[in-house]
C-alpha positions as CSV (number, residue, x, y, z in Angstrom):
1,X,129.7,70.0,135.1
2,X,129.7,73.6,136.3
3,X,126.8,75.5,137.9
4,X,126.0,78.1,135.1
5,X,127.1,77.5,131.4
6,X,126.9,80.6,128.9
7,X,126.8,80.3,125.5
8,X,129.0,82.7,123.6
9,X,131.7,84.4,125.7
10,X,131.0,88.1,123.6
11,X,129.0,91.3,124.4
12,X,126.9,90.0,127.0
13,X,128.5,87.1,127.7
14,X,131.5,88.3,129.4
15,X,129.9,90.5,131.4
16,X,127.8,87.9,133.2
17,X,130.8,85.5,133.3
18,X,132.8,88.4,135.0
19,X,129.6,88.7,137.2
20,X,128.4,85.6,138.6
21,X,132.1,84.6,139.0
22,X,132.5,87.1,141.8
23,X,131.3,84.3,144.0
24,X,134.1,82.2,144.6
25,X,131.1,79.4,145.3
26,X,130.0,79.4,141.9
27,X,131.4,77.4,138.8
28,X,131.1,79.4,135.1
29,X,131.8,77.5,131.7
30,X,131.8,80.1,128.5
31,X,131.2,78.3,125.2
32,X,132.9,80.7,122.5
33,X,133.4,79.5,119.3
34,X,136.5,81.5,118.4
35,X,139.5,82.0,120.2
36,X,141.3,84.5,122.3
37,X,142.0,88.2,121.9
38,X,144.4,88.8,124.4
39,X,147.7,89.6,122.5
40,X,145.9,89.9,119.1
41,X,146.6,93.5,117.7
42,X,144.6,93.3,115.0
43,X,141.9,92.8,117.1
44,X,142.2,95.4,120.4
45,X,144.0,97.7,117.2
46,X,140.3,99.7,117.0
47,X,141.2,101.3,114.1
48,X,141.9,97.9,112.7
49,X,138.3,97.5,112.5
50,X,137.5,97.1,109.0
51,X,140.3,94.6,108.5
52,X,138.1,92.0,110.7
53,X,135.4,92.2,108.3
54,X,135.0,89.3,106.4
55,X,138.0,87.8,107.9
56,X,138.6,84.5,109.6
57,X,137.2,86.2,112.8
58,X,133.7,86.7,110.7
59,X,130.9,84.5,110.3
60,X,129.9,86.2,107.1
61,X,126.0,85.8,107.2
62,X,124.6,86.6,104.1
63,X,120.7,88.0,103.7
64,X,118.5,86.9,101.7
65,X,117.2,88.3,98.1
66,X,115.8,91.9,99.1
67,X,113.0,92.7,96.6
68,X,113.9,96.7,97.4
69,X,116.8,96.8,99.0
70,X,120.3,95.1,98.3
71,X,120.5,91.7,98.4
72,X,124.4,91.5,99.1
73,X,125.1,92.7,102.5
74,X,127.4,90.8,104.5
75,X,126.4,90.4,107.8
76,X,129.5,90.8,110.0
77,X,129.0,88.8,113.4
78,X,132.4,88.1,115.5
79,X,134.2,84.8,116.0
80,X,136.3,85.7,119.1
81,X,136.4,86.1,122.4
82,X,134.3,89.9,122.9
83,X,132.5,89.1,120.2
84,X,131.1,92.0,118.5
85,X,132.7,94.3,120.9
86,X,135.9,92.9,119.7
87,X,134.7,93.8,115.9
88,X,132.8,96.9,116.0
89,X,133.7,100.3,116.1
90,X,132.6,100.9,119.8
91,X,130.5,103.8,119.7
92,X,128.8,103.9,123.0
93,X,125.6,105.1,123.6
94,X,123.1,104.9,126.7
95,X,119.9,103.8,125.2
96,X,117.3,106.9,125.5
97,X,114.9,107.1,127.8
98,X,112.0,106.7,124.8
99,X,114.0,103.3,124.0
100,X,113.5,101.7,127.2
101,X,110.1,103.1,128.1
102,X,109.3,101.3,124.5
103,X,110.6,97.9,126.0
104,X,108.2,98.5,129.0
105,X,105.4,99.6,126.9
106,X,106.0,96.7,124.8
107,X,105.5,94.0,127.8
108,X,109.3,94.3,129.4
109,X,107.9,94.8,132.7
110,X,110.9,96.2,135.1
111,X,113.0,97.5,131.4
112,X,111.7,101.2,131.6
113,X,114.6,104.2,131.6
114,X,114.2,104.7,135.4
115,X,114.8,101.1,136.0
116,X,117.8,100.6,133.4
117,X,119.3,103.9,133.9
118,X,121.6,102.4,136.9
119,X,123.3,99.4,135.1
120,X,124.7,101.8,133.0
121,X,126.7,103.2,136.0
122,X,127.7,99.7,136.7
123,X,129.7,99.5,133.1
124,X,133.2,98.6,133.4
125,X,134.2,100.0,130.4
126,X,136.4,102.9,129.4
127,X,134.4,105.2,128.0
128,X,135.2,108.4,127.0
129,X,134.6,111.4,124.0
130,X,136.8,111.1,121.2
131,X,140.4,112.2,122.3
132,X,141.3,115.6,121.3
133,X,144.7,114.0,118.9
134,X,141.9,112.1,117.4
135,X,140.0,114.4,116.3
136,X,140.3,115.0,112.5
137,X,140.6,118.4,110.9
138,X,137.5,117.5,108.5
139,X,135.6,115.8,111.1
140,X,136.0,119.1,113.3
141,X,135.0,121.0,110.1
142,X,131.9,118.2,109.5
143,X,130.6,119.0,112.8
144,X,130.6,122.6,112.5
145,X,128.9,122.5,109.1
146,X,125.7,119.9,110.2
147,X,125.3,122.2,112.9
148,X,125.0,125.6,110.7
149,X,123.0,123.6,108.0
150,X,120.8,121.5,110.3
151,X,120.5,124.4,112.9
152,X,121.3,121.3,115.9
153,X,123.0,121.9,118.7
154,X,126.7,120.9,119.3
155,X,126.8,118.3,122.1
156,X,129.7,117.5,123.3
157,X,129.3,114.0,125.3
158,X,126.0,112.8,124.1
159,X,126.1,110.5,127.5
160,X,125.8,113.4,129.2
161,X,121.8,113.9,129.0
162,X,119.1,112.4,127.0
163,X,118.9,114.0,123.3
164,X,116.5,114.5,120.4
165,X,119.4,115.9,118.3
166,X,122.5,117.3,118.1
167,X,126.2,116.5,116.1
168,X,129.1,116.2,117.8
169,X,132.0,113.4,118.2
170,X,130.4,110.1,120.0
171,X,132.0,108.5,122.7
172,X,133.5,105.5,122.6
173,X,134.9,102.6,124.7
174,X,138.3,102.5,124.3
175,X,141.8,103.9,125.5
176,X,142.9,107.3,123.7
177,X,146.2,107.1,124.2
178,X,147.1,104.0,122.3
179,X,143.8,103.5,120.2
180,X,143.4,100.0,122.2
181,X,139.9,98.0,122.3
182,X,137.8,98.4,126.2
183,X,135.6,95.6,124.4
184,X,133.5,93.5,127.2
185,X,136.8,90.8,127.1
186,X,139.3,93.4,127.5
187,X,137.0,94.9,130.7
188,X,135.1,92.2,131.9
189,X,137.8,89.1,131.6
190,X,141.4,90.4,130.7
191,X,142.1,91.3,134.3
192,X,141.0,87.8,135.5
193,X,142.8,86.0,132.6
194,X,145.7,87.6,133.4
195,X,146.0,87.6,136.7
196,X,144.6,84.0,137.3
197,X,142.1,85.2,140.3
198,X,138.9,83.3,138.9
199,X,139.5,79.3,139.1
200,X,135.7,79.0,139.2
201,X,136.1,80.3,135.6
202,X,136.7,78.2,132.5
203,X,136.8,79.9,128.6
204,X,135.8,76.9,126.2
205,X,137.6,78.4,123.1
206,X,137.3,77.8,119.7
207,X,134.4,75.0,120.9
208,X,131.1,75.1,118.5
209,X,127.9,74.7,120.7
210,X,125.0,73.5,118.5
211,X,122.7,71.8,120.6
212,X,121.0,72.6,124.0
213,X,120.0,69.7,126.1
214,X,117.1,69.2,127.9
215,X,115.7,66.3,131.0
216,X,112.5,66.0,132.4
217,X,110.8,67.4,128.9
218,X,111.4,71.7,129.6
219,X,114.8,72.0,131.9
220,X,117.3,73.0,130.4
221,X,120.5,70.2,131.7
222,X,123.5,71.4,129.1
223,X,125.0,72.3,125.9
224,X,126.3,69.7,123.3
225,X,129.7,71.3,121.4
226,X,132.3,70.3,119.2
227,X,135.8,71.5,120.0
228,X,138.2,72.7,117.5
229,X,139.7,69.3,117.0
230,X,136.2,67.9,116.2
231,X,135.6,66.2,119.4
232,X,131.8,66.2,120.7
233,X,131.3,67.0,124.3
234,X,128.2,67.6,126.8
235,X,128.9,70.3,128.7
236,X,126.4,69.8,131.7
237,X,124.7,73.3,133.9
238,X,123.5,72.4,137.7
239,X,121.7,76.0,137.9
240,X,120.8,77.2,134.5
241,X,121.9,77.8,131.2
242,X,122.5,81.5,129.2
243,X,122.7,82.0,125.8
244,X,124.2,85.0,124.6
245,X,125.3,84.0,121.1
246,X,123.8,87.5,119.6
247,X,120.6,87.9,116.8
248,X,121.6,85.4,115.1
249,X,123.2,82.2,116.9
250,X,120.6,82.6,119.8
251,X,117.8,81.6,117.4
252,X,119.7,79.3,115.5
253,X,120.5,77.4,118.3
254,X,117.4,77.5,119.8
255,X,116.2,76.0,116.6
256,X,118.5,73.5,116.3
257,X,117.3,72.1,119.9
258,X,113.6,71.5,118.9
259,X,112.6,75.5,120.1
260,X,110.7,77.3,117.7
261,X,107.5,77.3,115.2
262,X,106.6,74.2,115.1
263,X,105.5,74.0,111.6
264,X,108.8,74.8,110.4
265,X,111.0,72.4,112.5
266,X,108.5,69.8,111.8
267,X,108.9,70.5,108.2
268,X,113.3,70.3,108.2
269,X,112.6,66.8,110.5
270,X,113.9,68.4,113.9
271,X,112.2,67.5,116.8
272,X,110.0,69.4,118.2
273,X,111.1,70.0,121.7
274,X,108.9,72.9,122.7
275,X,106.7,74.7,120.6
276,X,107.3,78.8,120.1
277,X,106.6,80.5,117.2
278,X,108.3,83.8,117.8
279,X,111.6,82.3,117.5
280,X,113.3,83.9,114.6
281,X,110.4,86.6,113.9
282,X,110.9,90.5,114.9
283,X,114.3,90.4,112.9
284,X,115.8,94.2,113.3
285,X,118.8,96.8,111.6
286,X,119.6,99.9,111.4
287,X,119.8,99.7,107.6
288,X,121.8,102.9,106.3
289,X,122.7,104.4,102.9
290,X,125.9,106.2,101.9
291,X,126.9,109.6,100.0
292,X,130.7,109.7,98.9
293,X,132.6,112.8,97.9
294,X,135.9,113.0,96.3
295,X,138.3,115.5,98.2
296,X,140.3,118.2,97.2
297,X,143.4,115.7,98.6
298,X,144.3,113.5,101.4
299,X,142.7,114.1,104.7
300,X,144.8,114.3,107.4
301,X,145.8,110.8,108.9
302,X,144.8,111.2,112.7
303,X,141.6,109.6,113.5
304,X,140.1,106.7,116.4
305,X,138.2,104.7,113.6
306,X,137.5,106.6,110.8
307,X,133.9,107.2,112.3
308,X,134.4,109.5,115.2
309,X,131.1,111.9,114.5
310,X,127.7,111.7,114.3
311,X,124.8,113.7,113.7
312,X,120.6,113.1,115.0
313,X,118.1,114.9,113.9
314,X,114.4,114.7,114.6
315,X,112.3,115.0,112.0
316,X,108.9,114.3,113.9
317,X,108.4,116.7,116.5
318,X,106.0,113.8,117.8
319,X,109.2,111.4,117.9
320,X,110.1,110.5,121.3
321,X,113.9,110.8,120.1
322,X,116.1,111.4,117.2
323,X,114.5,109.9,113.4
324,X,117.3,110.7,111.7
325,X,121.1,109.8,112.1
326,X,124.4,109.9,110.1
327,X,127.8,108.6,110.6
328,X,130.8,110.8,108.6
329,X,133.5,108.8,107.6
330,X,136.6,109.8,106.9
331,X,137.1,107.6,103.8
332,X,135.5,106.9,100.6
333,X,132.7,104.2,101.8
334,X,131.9,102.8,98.4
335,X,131.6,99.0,99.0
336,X,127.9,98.8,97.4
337,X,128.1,101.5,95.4
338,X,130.7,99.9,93.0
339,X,128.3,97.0,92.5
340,X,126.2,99.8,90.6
341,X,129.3,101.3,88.8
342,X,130.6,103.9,90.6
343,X,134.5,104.2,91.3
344,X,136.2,105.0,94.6
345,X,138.1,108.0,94.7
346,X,141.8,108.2,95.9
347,X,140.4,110.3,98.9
348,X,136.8,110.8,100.0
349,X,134.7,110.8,102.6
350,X,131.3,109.7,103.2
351,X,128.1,110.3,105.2
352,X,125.6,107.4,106.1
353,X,122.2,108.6,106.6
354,X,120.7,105.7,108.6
355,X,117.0,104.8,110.6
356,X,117.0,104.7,114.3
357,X,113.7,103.3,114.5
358,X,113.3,101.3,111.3
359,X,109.5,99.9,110.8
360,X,110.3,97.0,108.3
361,X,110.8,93.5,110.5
362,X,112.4,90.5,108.9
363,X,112.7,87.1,110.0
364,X,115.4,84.4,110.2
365,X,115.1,80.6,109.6
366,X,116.7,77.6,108.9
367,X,117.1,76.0,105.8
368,X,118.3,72.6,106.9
369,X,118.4,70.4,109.8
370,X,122.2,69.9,109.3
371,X,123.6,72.3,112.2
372,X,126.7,73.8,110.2
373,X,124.4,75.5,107.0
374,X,123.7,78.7,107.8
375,X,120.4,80.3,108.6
376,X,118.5,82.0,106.1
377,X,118.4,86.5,106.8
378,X,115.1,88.1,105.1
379,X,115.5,91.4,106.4
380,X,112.7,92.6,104.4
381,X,114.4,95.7,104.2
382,X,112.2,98.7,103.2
383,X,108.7,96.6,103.1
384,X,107.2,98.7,105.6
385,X,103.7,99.5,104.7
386,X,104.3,103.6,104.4
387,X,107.3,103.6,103.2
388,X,109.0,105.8,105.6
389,X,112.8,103.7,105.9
390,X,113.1,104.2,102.0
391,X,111.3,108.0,102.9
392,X,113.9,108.8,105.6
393,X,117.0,107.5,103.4
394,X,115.8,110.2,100.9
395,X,115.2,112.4,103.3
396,X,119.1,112.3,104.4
397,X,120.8,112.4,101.3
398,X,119.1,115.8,100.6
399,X,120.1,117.0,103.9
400,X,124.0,115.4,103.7
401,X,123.8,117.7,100.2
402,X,123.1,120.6,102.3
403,X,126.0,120.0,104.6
404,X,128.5,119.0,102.0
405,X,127.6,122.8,100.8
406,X,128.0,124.6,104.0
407,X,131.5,125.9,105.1
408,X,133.8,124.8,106.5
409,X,132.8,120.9,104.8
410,X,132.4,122.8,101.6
411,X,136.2,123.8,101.2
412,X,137.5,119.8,101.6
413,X,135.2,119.1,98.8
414,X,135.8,118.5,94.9
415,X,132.8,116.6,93.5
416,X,130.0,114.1,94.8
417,X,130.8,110.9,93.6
418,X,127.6,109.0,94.1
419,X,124.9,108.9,93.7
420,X,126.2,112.5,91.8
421,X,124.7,115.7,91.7
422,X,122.4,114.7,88.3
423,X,120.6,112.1,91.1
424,X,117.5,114.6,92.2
425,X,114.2,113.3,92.4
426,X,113.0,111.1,95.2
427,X,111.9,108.2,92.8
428,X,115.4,108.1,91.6
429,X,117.3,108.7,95.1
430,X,115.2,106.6,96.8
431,X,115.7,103.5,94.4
432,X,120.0,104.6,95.0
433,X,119.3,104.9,98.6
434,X,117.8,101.3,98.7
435,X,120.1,99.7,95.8
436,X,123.4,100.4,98.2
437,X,122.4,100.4,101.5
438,X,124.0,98.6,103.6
439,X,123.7,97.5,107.8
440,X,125.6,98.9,110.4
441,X,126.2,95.8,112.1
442,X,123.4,95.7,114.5
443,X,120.9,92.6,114.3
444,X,118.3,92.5,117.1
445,X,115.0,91.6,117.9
446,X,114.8,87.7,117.1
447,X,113.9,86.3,120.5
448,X,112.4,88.9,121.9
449,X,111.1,89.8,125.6
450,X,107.6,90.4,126.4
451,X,104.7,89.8,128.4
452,X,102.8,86.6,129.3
453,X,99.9,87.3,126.3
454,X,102.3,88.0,123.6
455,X,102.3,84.9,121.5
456,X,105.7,86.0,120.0
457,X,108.0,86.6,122.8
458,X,110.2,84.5,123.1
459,X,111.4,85.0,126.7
460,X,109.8,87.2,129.8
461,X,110.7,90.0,131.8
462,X,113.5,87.9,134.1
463,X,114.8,86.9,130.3
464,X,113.7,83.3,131.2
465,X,112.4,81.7,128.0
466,X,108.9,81.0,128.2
467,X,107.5,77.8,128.9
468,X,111.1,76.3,129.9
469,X,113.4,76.0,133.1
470,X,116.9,77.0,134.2
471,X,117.5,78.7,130.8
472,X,117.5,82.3,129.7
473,X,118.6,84.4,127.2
474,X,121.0,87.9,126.8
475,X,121.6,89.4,124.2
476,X,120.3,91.7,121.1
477,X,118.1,88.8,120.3
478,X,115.9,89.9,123.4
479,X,114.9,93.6,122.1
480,X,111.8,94.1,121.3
481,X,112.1,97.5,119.4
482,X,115.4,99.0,117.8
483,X,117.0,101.4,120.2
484,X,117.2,104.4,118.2
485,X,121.3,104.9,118.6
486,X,123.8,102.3,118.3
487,X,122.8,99.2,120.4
488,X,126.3,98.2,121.8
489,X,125.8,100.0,125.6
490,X,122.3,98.5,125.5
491,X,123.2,94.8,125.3
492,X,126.0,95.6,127.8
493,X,123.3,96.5,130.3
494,X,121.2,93.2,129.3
495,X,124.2,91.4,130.4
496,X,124.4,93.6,134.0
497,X,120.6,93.3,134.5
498,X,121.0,89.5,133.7
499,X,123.9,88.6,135.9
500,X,121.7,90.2,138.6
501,X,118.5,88.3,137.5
502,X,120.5,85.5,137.6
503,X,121.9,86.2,141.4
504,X,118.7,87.0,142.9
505,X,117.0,84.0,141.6
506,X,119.9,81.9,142.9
């Protein structure tokens, strides 16, 4: 029995473990379901990065058949300690002002910019611009071409200020000198694992939770879990429960325990323990598409993670914030596009025109009662009504062909490789576009927070789920809208906010 028991010891997680610890008074189980970083190179290794996909450290969620999109993503989510932090390539950016202003328009009560802007001074993490030995020749000459092509500024720290656009190299949380992880383990619980300070503390590794417990009919009492050696145990919460098992696990669990649509748990023979239909619904990405060019020969071999810079552009005067957004990779992205045919060059590089404010939702759902299958992903990718994700993919490819042909980019550069230069009209790049698109890694939105009248939110502005007690939620399940830049920072500051939900309540 302990007095607060998370769920999922990753992103958010460990920074409310870290948190509510700081009371020597108070007793914190973490439920992870993998095991440890500390020690693991190919782990705090960032540039290691892609190795971990698809790994024994991956879940490997698979979507759903995509009527116009591509139906063979794999859904990366992390099995070890940091979670996704421990996965990802840890680009770090403050949510915009226009992001959380769109939580508080959306019900968030308490979420607008002026009242998240602090938590993101209360970060532990390292985070700092690309360091200057990391900074690749053809990335240098990448930024310098979007910026004569697009006619964007150059930003150099895009933490610095809110931005509509710009290209520069992002900022990321880790340590420049030897290209190690500052993931939310490594700053959050790596000091306090190795220096044995926190006995009120206790890391449940490699233990499985799969069912929440309730007494009294709505308060949450404790998490059933299976250990690694398949032993079932009750791990009991005085205070309150958290889950911050991510987009995915949060809403799986929750369905698991009896919470969600009736209909459908009714139909798998779950009991139904309490009755809310937005569980699983409002299923986000930042779906993003990819242009490869061959190179004239190798690229130089210095880089953080073979993604160090970025470029926003708005399209939409109207926009409250960038519509537009590309990652440049240093190598030959070409994953999908084999699938259609196309081979990988020796050496290549790539640019990923992407959505920050997709308009397609998806949902997630079970397909079995048995709590080991897998839930089912319908992303619905590129089903919004106007078509304007498909129309924005089309709309970057022409302007990553503009930039490919602007000096200094222009002089790496020996062919495009896909979808190739005899690829022109929007019927026939958009159908590419969609065919090989891929995610960036950034579920959200399946549990999402709102106001009182909103039949699908899941849980309210404290991020106490609605119609239960002593249990609440942190993590990207609870956004309501996509943040229009990469959502790591963001879920960071759920954790920060929710620690000091959780404090003030207690």
């Amino acid at each position: 029995m302990y007095d607060y028991v998370i769920v999922g010891g990753g992103t958010a997680g460990s920074v409310i473990a870290s948190r509510l610890t700081e009371d020597p008074g108070v007793t914190v189980a973490v439920i992870e379901g993998g095991p440890s970083d500390i020690g693991r190179d190919d782990v705090l290794t960032l540039r290691r990065w892609l190795g971990l996909l698809g790994g024994d450290l991956d879940y490997g969620y698979t979507t759903t058949e995509q009527p116009r999109g591509n139906s063979h993503i794999l859904h990366s989510r992390a099995k070890v300690l940091g979670g996704c932090s421990s996965h990802n390539t840890l680009i770090s950016f403050k949510p915009l002002p226009g992001d959380w202003d769109e939580w508080a328009a959306a019900g968030a009560t308490g979420w607008d910019h002026k009242a998240m802007d602090p938590y993101f001074g209360k970060l532990r993490n390292n985070i700092v611009a690309v360091g200057e030995l990391d900074r690749n020749a053809i990335a240098r000459d990448f930024v310098e071409a979007a910026q004569a092509a697009t006619g964007v500024p150059r930003v150099d720290g895009f933490n610095k200020a809110p931005f509509k656009d710009g290209v520069g190299f992002f900022d990321l949380a880790y340590h420049p000198e030897n290209n190690k992880r500052s993931s939310a383990s490594v700053a959050y619980l790596h000091p306090h694992m190795e220096a044995g300070d926190r006995p009120n503390l206790t890391l449940l590794l490699e233990t499985w939770a799969h069912k929440l417990e309730f007494v009294d009919g709505t308060r949450a009492s404790g998490v059933r879990v299976r250990t690694k050696d398949g032993e079932e145990k009750l791990i009991t919460a005085r205070r309150e429960v958290v889950v911050c098992a991510g987009a995915v696990d949060t809403p799986r669990l929750l369905l698991h325990s009896g919470i969600g649509p009736k209909a459908d748990l009714e139909k798998l023979g779950i009991p139904v323990v309490h009755d809310l239909p937005g569980v699983g619904e409002n299923l986000l990405d930042h779906p993003e598409s990819v242009i490869v060019w061959e190179t004239d020969g190798p690229i130089p071999d210095n880089s953080a993670m073979d993604s160090d810079a970025g470029l926003f552009i708005q399209r939409d005067p109207e926009a409250a914030g960038p519509d537009l957004m590309f990652h440049f990779y240093q190598i030959p992205f070409t994953d999908n596009p084999e699938r259609l045919g196309y081979e990988k060059p020796e050496h290549g590089v790539s640019m990923t025109p992407n959505i920050p404010k997709p308009k397609s939702r998806g949902r997630l759902y079970l397909t079995s009662a048995d709590p080991e299958a897998k839930p089912a992903l319908d992303f619905r990718y590129f089903t919004d009504e106007d078509d304007y994700d498909g129309r924005t993919l089309v709309d970057g490819i022409r302007i990553a062909r503009e930039i490919a042909k602007t000096q200094p980019l222009a002089g790496w550069l020996k062919r495009e490789v896909c979808p190739g230069p005899d690829v022109t009209s929007d019927e026939e790049l958009s159908e590419y576009a969609r065919k090989v698109a891929h995610t960036v890694y950034h579920p959200a939105g399946t549990c999402r927070i709102g106001s009182a009248d909103d039949e699908l939110a899941v849980v309210d502005p404290e991020l106490r789920i609605r119609g239960l007690r002593s249990i609440r939620i942190a993590d990207a399940s609870v956004f309501p809208t996509m943040p229009a830049v990469n959502p790591m920072i963001g879920v960071l500051m759920v954790g920060e906010k929710c620690a000091e939900l959780i404090g003030g309540d207690a």
